[in-house]
N, CA and C atoms of all chains as a GROMACS GRO file, in nm:
protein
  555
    1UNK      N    1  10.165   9.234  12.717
    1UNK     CA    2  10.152   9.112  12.797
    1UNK      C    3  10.262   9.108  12.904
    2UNK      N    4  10.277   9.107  13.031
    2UNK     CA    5  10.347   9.070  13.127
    2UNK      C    6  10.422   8.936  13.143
    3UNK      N    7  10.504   8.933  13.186
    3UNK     CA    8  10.625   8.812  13.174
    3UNK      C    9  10.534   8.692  13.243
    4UNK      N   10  10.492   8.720  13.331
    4UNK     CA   11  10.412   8.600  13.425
    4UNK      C   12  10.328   8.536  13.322
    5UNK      N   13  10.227   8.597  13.225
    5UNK     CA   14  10.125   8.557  13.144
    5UNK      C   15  10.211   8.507  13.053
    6UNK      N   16  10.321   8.501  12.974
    6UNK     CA   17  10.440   8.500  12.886
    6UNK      C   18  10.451   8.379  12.910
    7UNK      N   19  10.523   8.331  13.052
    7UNK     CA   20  10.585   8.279  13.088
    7UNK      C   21  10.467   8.125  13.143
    8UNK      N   22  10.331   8.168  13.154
    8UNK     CA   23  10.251   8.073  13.196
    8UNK      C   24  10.197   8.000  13.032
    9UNK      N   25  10.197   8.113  12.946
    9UNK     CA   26  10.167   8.009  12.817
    9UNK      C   27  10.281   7.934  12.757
   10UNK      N   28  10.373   7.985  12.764
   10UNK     CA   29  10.470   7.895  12.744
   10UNK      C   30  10.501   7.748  12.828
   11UNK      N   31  10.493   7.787  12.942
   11UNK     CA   32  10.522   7.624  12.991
   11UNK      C   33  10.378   7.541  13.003
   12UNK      N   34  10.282   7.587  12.956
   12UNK     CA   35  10.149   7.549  12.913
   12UNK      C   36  10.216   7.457  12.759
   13UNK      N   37  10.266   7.491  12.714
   13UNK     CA   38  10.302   7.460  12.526
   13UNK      C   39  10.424   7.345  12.567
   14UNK      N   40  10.501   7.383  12.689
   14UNK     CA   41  10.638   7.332  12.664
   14UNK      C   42  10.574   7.166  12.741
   15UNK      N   43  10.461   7.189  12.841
   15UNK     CA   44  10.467   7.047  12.926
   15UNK      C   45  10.348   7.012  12.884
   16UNK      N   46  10.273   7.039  12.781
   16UNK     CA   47  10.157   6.982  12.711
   16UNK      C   48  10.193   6.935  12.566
   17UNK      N   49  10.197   6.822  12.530
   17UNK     CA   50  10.252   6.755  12.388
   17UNK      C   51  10.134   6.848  12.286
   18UNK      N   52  10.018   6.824  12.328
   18UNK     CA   53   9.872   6.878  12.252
   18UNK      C   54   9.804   6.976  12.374
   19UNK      N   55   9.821   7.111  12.349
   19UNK     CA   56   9.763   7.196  12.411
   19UNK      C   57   9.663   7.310  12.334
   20UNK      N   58   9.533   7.263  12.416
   20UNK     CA   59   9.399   7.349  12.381
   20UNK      C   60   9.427   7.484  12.466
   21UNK      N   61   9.399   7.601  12.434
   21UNK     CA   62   9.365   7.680  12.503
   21UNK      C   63   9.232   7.748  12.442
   22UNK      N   64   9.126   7.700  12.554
   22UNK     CA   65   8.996   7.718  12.484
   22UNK      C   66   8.918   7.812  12.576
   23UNK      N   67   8.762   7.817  12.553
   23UNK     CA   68   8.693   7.870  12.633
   23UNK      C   69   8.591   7.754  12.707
   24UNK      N   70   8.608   7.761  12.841
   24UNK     CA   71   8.594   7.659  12.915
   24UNK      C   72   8.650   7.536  12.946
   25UNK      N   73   8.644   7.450  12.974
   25UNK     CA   74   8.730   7.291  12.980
   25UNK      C   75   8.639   7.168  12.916
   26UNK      N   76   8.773   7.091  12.851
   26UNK     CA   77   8.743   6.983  12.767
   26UNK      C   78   8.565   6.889  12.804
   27UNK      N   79   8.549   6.900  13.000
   27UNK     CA   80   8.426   6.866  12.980
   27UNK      C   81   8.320   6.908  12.998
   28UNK      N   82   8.340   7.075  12.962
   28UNK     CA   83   8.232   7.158  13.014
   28UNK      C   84   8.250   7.247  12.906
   29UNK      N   85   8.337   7.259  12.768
   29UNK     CA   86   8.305   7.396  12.686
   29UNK      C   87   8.204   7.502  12.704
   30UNK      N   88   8.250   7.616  12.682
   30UNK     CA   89   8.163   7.762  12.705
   30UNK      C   90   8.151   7.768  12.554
   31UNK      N   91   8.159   7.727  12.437
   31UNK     CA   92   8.154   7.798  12.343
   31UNK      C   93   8.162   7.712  12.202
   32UNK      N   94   8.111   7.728  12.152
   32UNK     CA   95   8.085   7.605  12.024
   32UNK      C   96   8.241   7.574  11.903
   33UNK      N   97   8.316   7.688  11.896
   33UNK     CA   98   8.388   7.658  11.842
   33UNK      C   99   8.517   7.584  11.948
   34UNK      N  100   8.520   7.620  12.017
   34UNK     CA  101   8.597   7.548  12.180
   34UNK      C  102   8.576   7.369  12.157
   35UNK      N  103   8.425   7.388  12.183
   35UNK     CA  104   8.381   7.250  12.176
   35UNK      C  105   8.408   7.147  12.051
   36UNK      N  106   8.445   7.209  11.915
   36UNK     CA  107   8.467   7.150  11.786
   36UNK      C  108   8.584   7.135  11.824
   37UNK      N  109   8.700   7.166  11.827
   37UNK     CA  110   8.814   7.110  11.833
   37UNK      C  111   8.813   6.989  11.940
   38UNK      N  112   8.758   7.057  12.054
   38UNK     CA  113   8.768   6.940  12.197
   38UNK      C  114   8.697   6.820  12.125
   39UNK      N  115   8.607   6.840  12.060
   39UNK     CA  116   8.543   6.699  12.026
   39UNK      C  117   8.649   6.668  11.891
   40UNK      N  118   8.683   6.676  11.832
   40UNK     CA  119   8.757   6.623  11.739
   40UNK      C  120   8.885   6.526  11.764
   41UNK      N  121   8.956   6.629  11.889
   41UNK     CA  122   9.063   6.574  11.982
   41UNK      C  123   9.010   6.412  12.065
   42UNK      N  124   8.841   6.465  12.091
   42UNK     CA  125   8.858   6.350  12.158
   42UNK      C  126   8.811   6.174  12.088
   43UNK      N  127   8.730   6.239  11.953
   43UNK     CA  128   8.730   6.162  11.831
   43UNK      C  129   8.882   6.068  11.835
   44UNK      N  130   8.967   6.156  11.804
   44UNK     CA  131   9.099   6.058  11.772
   44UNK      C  132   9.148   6.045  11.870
   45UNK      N  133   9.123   6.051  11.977
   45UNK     CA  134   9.151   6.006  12.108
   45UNK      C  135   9.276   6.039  12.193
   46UNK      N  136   9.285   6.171  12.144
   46UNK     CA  137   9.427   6.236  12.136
   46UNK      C  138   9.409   6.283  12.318
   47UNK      N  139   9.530   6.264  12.344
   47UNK     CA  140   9.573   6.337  12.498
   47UNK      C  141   9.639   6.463  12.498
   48UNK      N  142   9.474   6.534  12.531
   48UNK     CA  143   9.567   6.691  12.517
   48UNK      C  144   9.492   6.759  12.638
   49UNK      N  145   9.565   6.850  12.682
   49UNK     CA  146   9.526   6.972  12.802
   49UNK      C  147   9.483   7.087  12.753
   50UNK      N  148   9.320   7.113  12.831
   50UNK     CA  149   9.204   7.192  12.778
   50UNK      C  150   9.314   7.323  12.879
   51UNK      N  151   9.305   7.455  12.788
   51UNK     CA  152   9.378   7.564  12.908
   51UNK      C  153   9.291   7.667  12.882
   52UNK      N  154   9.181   7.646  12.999
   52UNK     CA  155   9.051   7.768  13.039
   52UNK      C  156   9.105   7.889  13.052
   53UNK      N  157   9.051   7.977  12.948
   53UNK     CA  158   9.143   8.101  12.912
   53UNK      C  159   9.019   8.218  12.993
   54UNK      N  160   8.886   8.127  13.043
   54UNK     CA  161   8.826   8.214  13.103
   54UNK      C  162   8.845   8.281  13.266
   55UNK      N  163   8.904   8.128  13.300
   55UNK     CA  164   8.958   8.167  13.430
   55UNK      C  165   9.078   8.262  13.446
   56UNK      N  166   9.132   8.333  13.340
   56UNK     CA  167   9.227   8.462  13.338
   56UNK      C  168   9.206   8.503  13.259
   57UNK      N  169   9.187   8.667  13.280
   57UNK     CA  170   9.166   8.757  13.139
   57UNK      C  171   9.265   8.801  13.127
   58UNK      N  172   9.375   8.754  13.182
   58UNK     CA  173   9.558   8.837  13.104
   58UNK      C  174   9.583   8.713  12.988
   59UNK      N  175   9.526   8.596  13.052
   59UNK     CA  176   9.586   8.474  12.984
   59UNK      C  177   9.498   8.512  12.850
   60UNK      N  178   9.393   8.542  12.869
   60UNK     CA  179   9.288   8.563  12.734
   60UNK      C  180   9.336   8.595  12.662
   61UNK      N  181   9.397   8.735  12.718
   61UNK     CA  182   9.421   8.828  12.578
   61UNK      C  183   9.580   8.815  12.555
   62UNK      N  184   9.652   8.767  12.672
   62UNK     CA  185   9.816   8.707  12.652
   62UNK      C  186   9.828   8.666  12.514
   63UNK      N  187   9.731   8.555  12.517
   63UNK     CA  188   9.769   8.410  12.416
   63UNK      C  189   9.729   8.440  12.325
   64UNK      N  190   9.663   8.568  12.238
   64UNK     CA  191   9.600   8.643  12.118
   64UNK      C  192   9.732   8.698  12.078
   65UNK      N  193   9.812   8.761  12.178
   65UNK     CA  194   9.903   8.816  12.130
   65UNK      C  195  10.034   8.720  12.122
   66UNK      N  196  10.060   8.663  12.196
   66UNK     CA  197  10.175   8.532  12.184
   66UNK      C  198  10.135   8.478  12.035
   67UNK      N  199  10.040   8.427  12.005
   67UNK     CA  200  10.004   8.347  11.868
   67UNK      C  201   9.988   8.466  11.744
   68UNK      N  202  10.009   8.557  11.784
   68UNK     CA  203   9.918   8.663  11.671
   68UNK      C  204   9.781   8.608  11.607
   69UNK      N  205   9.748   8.570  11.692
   69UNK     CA  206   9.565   8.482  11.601
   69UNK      C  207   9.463   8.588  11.721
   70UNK      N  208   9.364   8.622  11.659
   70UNK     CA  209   9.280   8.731  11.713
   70UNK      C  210   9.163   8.656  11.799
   71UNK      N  211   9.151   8.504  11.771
   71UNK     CA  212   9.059   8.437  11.796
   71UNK      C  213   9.075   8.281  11.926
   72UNK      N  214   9.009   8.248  12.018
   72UNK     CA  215   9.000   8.140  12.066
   72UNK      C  216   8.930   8.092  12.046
   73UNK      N  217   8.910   7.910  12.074
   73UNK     CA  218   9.055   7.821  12.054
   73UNK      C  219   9.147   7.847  11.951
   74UNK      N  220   9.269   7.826  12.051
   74UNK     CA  221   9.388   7.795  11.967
   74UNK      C  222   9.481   7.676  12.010
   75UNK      N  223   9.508   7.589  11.878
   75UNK     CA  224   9.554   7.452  11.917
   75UNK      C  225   9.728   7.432  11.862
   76UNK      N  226   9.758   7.393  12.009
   76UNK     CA  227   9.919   7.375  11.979
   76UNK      C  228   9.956   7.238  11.971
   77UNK      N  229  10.015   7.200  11.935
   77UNK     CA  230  10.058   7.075  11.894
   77UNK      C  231  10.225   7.081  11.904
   78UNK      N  232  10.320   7.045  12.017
   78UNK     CA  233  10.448   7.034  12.000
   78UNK      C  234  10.491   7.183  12.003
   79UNK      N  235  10.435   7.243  12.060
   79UNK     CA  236  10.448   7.396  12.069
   79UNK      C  237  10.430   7.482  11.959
   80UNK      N  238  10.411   7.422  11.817
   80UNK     CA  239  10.377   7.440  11.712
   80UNK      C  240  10.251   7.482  11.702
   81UNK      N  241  10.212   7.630  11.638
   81UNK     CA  242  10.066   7.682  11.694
   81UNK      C  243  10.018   7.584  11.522
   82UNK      N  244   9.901   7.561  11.544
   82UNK     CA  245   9.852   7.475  11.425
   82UNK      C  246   9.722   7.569  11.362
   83UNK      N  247   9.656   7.624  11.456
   83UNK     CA  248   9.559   7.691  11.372
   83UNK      C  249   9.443   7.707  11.491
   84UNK      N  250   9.313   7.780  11.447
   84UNK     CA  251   9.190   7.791  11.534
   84UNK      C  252   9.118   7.745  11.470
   85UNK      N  253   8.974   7.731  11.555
   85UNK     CA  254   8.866   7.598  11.512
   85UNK      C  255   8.872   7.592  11.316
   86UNK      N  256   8.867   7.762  11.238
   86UNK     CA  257   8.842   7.659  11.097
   86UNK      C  258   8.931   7.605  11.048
   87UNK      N  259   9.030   7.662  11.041
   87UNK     CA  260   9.163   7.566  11.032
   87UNK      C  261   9.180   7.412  11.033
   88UNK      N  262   9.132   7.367  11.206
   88UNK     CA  263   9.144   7.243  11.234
   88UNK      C  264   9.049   7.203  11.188
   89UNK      N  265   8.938   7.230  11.203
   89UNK     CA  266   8.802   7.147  11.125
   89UNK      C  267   8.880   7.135  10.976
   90UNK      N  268   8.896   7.232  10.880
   90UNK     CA  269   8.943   7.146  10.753
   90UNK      C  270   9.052   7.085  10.759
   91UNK      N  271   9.172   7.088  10.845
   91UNK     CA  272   9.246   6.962  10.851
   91UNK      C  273   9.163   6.825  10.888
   92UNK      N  274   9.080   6.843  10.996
   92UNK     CA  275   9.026   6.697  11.038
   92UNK      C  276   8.966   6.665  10.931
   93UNK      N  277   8.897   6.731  10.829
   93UNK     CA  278   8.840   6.681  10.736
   93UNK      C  279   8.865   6.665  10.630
   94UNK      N  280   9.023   6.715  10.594
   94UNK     CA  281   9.128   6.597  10.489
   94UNK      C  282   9.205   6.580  10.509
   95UNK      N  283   9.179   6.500  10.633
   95UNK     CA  284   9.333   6.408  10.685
   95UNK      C  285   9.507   6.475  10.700
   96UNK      N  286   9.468   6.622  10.730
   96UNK     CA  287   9.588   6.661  10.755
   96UNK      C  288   9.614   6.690  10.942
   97UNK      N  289   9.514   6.648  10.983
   97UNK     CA  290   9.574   6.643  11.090
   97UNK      C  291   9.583   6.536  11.165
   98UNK      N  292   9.563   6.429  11.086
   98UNK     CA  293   9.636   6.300  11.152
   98UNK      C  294   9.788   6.315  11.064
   99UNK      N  295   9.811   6.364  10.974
   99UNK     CA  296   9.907   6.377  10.951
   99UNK      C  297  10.006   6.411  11.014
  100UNK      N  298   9.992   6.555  11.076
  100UNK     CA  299  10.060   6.646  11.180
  100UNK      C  300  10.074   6.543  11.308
  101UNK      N  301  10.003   6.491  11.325
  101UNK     CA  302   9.980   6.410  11.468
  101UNK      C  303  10.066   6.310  11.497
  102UNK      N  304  10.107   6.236  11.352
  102UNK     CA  305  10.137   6.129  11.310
  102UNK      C  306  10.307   6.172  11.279
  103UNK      N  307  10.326   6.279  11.239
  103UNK     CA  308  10.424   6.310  11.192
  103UNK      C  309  10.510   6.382  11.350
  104UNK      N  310  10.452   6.425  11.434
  104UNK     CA  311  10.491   6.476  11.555
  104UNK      C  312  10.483   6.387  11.640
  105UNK      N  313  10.478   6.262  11.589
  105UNK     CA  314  10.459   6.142  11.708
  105UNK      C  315  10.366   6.148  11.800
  106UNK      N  316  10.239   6.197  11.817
  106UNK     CA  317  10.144   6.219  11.915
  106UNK      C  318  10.057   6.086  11.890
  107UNK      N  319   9.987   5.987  12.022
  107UNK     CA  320   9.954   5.916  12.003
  107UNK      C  321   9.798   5.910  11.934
  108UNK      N  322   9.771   5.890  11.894
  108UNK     CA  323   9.584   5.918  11.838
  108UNK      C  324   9.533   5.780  11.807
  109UNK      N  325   9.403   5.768  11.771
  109UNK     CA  326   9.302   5.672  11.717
  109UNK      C  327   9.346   5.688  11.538
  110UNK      N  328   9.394   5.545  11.506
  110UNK     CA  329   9.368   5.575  11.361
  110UNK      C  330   9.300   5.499  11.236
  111UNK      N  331   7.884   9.594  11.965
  111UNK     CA  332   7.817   9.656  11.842
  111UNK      C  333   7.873   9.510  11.740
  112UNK      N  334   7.745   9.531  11.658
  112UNK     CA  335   7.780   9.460  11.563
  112UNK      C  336   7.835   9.518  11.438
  113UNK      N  337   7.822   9.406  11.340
  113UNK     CA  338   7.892   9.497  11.199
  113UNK      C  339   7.812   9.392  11.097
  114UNK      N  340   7.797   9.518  10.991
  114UNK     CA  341   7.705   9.375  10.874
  114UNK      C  342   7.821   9.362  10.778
  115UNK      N  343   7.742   9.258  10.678
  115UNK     CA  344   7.846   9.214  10.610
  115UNK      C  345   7.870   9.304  10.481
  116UNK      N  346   7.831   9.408  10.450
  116UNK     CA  347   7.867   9.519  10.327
  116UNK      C  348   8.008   9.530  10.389
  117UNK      N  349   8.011   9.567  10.532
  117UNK     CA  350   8.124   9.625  10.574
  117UNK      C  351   8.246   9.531  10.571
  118UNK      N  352   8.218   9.438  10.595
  118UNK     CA  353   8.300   9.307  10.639
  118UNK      C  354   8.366   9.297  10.470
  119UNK      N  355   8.312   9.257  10.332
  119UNK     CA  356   8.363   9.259  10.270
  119UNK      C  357   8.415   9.333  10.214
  120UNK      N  358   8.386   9.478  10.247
  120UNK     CA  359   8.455   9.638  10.217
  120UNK      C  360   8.625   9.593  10.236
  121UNK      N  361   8.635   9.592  10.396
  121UNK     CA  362   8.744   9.575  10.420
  121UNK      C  363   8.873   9.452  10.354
  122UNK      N  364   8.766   9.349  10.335
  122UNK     CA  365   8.838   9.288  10.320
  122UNK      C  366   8.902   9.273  10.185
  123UNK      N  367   8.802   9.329  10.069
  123UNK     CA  368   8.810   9.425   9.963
  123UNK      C  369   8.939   9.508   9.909
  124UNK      N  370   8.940   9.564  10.028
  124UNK     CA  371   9.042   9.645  10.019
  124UNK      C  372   9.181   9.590  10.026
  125UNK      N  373   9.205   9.488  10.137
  125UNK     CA  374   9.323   9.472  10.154
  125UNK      C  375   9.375   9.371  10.055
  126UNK      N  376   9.250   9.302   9.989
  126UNK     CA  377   9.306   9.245   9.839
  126UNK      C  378   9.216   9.227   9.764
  127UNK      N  379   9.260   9.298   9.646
  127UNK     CA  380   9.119   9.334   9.582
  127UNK      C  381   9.129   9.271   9.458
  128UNK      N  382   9.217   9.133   9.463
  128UNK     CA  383   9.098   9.084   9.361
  128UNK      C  384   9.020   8.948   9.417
  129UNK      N  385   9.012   8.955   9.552
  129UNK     CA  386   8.935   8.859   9.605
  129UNK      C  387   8.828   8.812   9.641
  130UNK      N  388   8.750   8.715   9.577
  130UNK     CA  389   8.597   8.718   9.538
  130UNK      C  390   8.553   8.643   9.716
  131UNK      N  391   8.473   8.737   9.724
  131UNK     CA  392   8.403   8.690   9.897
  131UNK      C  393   8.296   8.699   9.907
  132UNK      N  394   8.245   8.544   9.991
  132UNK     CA  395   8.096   8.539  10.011
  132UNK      C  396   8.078   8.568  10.143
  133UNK      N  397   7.996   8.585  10.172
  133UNK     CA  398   7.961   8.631  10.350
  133UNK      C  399   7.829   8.585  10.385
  134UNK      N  400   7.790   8.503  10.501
  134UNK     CA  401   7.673   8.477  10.546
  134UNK      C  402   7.693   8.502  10.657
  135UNK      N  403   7.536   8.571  10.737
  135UNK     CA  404   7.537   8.596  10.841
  135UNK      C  405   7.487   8.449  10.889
  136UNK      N  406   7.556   8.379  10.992
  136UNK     CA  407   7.470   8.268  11.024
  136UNK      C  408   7.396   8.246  11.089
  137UNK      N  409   7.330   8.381  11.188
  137UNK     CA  410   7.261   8.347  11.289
  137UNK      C  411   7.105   8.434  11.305
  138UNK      N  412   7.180   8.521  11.197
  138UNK     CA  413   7.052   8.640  11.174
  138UNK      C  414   7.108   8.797  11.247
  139UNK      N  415   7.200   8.747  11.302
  139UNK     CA  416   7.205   8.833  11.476
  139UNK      C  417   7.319   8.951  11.434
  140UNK      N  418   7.381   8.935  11.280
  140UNK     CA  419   7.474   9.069  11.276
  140UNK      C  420   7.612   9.025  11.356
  141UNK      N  421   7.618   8.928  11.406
  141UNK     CA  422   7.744   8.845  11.520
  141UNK      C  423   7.799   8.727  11.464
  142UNK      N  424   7.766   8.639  11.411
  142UNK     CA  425   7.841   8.541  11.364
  142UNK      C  426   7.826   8.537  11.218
  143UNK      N  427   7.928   8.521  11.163
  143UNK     CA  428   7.928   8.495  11.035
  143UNK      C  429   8.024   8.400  10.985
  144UNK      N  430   7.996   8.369  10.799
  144UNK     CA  431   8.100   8.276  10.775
  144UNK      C  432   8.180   8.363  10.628
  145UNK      N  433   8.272   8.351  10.639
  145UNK     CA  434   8.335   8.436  10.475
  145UNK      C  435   8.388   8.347  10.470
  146UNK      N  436   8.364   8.275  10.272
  146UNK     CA  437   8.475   8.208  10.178
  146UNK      C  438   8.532   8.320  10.111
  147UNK      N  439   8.666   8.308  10.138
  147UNK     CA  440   8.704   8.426  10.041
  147UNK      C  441   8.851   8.320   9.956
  148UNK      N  442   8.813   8.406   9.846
  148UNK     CA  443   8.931   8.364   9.680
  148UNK      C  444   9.005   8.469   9.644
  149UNK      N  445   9.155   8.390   9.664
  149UNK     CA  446   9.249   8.523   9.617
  149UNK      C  447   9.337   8.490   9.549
  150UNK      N  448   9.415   8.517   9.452
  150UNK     CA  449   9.503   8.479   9.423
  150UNK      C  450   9.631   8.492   9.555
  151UNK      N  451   9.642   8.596   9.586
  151UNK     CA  452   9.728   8.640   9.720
  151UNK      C  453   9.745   8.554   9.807
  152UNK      N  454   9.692   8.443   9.795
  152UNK     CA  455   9.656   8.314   9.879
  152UNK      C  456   9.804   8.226   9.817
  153UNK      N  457   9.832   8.240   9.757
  153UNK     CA  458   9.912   8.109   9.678
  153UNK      C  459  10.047   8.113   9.708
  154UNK      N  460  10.094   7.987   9.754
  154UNK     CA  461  10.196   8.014   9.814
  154UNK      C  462  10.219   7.994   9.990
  155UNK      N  463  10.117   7.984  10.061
  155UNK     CA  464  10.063   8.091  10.198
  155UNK      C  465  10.045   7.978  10.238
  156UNK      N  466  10.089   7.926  10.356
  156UNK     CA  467  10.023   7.831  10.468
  156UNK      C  468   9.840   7.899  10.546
  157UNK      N  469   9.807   7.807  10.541
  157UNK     CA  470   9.654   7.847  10.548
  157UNK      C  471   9.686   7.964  10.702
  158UNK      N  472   9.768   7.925  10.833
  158UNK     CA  473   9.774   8.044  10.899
  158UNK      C  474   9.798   8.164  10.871
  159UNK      N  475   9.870   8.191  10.774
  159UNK     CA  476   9.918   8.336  10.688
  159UNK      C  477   9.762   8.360  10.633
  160UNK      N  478   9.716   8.276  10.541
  160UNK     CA  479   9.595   8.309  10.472
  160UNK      C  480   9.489   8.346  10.601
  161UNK      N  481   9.495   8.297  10.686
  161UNK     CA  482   9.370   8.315  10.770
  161UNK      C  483   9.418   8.502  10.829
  162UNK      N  484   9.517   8.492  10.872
  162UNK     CA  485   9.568   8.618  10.914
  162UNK      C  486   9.556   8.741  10.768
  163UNK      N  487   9.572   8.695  10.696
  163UNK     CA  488   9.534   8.808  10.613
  163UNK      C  489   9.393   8.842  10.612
  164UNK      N  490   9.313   8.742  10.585
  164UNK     CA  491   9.178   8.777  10.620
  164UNK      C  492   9.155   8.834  10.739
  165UNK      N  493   9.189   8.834  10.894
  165UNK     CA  494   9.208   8.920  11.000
  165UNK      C  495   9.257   9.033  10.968
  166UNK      N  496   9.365   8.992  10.910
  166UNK     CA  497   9.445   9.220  10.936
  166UNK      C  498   9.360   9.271  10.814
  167UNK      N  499   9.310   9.238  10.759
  167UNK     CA  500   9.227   9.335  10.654
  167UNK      C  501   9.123   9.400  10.744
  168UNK      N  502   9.046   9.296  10.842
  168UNK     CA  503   8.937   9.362  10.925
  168UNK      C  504   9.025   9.448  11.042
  169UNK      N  505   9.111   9.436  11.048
  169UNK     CA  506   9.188   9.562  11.166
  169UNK      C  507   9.187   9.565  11.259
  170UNK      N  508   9.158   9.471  11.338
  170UNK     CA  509   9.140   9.443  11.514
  170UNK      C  510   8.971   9.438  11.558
  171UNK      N  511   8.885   9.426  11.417
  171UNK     CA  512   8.786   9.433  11.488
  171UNK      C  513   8.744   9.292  11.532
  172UNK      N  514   8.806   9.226  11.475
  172UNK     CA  515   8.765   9.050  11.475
  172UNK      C  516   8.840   9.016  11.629
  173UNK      N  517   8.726   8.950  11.687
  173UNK     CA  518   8.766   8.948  11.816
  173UNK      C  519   8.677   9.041  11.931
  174UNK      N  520   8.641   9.174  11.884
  174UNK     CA  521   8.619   9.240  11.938
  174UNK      C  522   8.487   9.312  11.838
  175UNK      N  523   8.433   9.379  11.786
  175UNK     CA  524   8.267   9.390  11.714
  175UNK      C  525   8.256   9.285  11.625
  176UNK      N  526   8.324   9.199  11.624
  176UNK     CA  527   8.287   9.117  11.542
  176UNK      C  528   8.340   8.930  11.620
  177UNK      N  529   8.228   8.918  11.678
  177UNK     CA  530   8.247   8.772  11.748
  177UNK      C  531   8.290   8.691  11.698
  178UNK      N  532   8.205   8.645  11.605
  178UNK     CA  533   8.231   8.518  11.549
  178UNK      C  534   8.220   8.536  11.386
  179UNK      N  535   8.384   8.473  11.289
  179UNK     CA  536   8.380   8.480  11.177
  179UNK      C  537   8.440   8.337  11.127
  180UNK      N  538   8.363   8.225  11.075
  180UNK     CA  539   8.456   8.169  11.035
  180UNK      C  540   8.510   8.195  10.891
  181UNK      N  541   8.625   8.196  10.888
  181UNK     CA  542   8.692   8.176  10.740
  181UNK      C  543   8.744   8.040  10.660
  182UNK      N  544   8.680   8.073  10.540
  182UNK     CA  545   8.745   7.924  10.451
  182UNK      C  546   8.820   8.033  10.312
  183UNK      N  547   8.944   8.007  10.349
  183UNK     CA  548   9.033   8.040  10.215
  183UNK      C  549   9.081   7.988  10.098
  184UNK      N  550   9.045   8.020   9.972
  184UNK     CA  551   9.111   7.939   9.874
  184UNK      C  552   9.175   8.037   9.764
  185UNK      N  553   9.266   7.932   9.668
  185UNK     CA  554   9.365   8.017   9.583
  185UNK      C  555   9.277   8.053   9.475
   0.00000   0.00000   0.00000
């Protein structure tokens, strides 16, 4: 990965409290598991920045290797990588990620 | 290319073998699938470690012949 791509996911993480990096944007998803997190986020009404990993294929494959996770979406929370869509789907679905949310001070629906 | 699921649980088989795994193809298509897999190797493990073990067992193919996998891990 090159410093520029390095250096663009990082201040992606550092100036986004809740950062998606998905396939497509929060109101146009390309891809169903993209779209499960985005809709979950927007369930609890969380303020987070969708980061279209299609519009760069360094960023694509950057942020596979920055996270060591093989898969997109991947959801950061406080720069804290939290997990990809199954992950978050079973947090949303026992309350561990209002936990995280709650516990990182992020504002949400509760 | 795709990959079926004999193979999918081969690997994953291997990298811990006493872990009982189900595999459905979900789409028909040889491309998306879902694995529950049970390990003891699990215990202990923040579910990102657990999910990553289920990845490095498949070896870089996840991502790449193999689209879509979801995983559900338990101890």
């Amino acid at each position: 990965m090159d410093q520029q791509t390095k250096d663009l996911i990082s201040n992606e993480i550092s100036n986004n409290e809740v950062c998606l990096f998905m396939k497509g944007t929060p109101d146009a998803p390309q891809c169903g598991f993209s779209m499960a997190i985005s809709n979950m986020l927007k369930i609890l009404e969380v303020d987070y920045k969708g980061v279209n990993v299609l519009e760069n294929q360094s960023l694509r494959e950057g942020v596979k290797e920055f996270s060591d996770w093989p898969t997109i979406p991947q959801l950061y929370i406080k720069k804290e990588f939290v997990g990809g869509c199954d992950i978050v789907k079973e947090m949303y679905e026992n309350g561990e990620l209002k936990k995280i949310l709650e516990n990182k001070e992020i504002k949400f629906k509760k | 290319m795709a990959m079926d699921l004999k193979e999918i649980e081969k690997h994953i088989k291997e990298a811990l073998p006493d872990a009982k795994v189900e595999i459905q193809d979900l789409a028909g298509d040889g491309n998306h699938f879902s694995a529950t897999v049970t390990s003891s190797k699990f215990s202990g493990k923040s579910k990102i470690e657990q999910h990553k073990m289920v990845y490095n067992s498949l070896k870089g193919k996840m991502g790449n012949e193999l689209h879509a996998l979801a995983i559900k891990t338990k101890e």
